[in-house]
TORDOMAR-150994 format. One record per residue: residue in three letters; x, y, z negated of N, C-alpha, C in turn. Coordinates in nm, 3 decimals, padded with zeros to 5 digits. Example, Ala and Ser with C-alpha at 12.3 -4.5 7.8 and 13.67 -1.06 7.14 Angstrom:
! residues 2
+------+---------+---------+---------+---------+---------+---------+---------+---------+---------+
: type :      nu :      nv :      nw :     cau :     cav :     caw :      cu :      cv :      cw :
+------+---------+---------+---------+---------+---------+---------+---------+---------+---------+
:  ALA :  01.319 : -00.569 : -00.780 :  01.230 : -00.450 : -00.780 :  01.320 : -00.330 : -00.780 :
:  SER :  01.285 : -00.225 : -00.708 :  01.367 : -00.106 : -00.714 :  01.290 :  00.003 : -00.787 :
+------+---------+---------+---------+---------+---------+---------+---------+---------+---------+
END
This chain:
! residues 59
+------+---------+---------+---------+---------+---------+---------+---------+---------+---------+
: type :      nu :      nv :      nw :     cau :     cav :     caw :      cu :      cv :      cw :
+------+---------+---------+---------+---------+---------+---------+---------+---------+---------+
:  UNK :  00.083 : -00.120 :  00.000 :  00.000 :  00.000 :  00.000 :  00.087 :  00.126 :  00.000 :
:  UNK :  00.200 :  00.097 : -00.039 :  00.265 :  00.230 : -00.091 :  00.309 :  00.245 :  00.088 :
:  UNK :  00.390 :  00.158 :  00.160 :  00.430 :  00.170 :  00.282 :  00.320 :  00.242 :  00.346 :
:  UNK :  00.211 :  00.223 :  00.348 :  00.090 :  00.280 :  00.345 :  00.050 :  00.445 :  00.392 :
:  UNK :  00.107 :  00.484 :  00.277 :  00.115 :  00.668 :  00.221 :  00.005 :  00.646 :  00.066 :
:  UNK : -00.039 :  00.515 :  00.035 : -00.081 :  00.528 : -00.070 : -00.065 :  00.540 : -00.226 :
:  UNK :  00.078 :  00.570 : -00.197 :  00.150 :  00.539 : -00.396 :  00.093 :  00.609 : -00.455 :
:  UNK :  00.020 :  00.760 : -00.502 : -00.029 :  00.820 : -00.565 : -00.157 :  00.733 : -00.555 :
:  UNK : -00.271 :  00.688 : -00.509 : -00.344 :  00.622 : -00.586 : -00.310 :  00.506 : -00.643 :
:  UNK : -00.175 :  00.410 : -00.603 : -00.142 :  00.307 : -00.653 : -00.117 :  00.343 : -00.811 :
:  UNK : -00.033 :  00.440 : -00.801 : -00.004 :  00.477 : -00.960 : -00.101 :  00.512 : -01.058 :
:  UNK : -00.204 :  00.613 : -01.009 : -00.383 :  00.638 : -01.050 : -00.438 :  00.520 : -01.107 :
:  UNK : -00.421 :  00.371 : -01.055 : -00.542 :  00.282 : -01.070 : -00.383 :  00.201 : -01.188 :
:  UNK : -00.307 :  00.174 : -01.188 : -00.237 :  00.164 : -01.243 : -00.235 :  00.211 : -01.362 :
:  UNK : -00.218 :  00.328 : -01.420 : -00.259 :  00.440 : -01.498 : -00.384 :  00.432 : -01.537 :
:  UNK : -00.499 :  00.409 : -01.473 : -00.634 :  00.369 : -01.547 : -00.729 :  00.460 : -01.500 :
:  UNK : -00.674 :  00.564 : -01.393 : -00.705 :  00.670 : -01.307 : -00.798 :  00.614 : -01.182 :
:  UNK : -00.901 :  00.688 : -01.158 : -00.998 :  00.654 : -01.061 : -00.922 :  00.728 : -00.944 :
:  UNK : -00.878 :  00.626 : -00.842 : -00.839 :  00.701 : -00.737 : -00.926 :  00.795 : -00.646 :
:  UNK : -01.030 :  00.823 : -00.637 : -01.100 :  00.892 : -00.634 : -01.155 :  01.009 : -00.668 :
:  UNK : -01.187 :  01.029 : -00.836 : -01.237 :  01.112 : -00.850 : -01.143 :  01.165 : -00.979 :
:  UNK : -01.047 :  01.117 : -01.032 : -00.960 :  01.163 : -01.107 : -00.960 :  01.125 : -01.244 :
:  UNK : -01.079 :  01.059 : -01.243 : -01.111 :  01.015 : -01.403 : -01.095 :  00.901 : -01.458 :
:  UNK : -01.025 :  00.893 : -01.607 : -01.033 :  00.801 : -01.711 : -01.134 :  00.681 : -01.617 :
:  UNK : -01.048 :  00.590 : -01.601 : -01.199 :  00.479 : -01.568 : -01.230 :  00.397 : -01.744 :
:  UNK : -01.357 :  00.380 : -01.806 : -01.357 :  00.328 : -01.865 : -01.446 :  00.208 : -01.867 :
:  UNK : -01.363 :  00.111 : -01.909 : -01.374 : -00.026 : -01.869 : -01.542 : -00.090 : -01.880 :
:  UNK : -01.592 :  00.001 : -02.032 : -01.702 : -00.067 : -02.082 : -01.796 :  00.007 : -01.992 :
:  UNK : -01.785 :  00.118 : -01.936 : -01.929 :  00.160 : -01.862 : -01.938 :  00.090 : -01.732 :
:  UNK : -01.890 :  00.007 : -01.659 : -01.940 : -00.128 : -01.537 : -02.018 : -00.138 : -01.598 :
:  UNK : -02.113 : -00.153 : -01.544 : -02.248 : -00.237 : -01.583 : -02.297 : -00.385 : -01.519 :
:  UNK : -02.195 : -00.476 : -01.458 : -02.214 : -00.567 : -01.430 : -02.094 : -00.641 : -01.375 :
:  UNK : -02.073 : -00.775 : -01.360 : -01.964 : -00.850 : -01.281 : -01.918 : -00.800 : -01.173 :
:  UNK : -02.000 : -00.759 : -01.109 : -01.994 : -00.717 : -00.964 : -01.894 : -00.620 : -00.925 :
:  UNK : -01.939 : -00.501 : -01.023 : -01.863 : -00.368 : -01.029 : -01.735 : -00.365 : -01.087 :
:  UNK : -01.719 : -00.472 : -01.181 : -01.564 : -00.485 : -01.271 : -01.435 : -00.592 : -01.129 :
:  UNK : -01.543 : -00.671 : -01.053 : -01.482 : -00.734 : -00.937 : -01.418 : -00.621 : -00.847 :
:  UNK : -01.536 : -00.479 : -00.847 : -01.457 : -00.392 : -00.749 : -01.345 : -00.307 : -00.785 :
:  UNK : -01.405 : -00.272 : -00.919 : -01.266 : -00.203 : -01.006 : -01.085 : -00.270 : -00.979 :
:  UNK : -01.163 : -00.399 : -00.975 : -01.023 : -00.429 : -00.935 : -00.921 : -00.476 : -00.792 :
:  UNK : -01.053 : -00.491 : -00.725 : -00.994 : -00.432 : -00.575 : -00.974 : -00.269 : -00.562 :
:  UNK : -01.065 : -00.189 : -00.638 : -01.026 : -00.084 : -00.538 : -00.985 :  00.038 : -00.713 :
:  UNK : -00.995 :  00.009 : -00.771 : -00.964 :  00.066 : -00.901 : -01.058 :  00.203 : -00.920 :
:  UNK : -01.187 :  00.168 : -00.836 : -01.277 :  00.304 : -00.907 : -01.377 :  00.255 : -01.002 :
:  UNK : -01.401 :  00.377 : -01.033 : -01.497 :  00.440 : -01.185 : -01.621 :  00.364 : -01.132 :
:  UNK : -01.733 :  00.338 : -01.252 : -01.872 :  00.262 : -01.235 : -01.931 :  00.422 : -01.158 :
:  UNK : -01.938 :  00.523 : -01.167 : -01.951 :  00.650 : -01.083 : -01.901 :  00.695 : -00.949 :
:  UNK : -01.764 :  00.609 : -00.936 : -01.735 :  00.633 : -00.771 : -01.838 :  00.531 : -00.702 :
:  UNK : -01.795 :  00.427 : -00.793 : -01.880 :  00.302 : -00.688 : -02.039 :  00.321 : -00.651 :
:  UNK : -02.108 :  00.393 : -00.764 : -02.237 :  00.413 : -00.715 : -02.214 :  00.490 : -00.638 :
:  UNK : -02.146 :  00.601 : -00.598 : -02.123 :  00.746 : -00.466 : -02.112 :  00.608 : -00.374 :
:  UNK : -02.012 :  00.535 : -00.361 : -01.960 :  00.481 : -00.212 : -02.070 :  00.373 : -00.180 :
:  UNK : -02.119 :  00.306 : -00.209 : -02.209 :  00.226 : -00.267 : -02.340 :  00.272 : -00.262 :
:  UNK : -02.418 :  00.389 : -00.293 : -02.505 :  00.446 : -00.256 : -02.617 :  00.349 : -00.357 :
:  UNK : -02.595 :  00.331 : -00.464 : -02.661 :  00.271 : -00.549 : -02.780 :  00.385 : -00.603 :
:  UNK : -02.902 :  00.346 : -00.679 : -03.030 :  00.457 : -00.662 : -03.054 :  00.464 : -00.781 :
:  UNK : -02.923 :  00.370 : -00.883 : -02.912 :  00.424 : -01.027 : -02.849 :  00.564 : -01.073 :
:  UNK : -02.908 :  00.673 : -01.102 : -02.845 :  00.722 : -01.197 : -02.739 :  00.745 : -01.235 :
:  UNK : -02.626 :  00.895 : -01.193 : -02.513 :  00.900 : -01.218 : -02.476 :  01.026 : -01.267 :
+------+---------+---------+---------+---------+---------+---------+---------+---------+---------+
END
């Protein structure tokens, strides 16, 4: 990823950083398997994923 141009979010999700939106990801607000599966492909917040995701819960 880094070969990429991506090391600054590598280091972000690393760090605990939503590559995305800049924020603290915290672990306990996922609200399901699903979303903690994506956290760790893509290291965003239960709040990015509903944006990218287009989920009609509440953010």
């Amino acid at each position: 990823m880094r070969a990429l141009g991506f090391g600054e979010m590598v280091d972000a999700v690393k760090k605990g950083i939503c590559p995305l939106c800049g924020k603290k990801v915290i672990v306990d607000e996922f609200r399901d398997d699903i979303s903690k599966r994506e956290f760790k492909i893509s290291g965003m917040c239960q709040a990015c994923q509903d944006r990218i995701f287009n989920s009609k819960e509440e953010y």
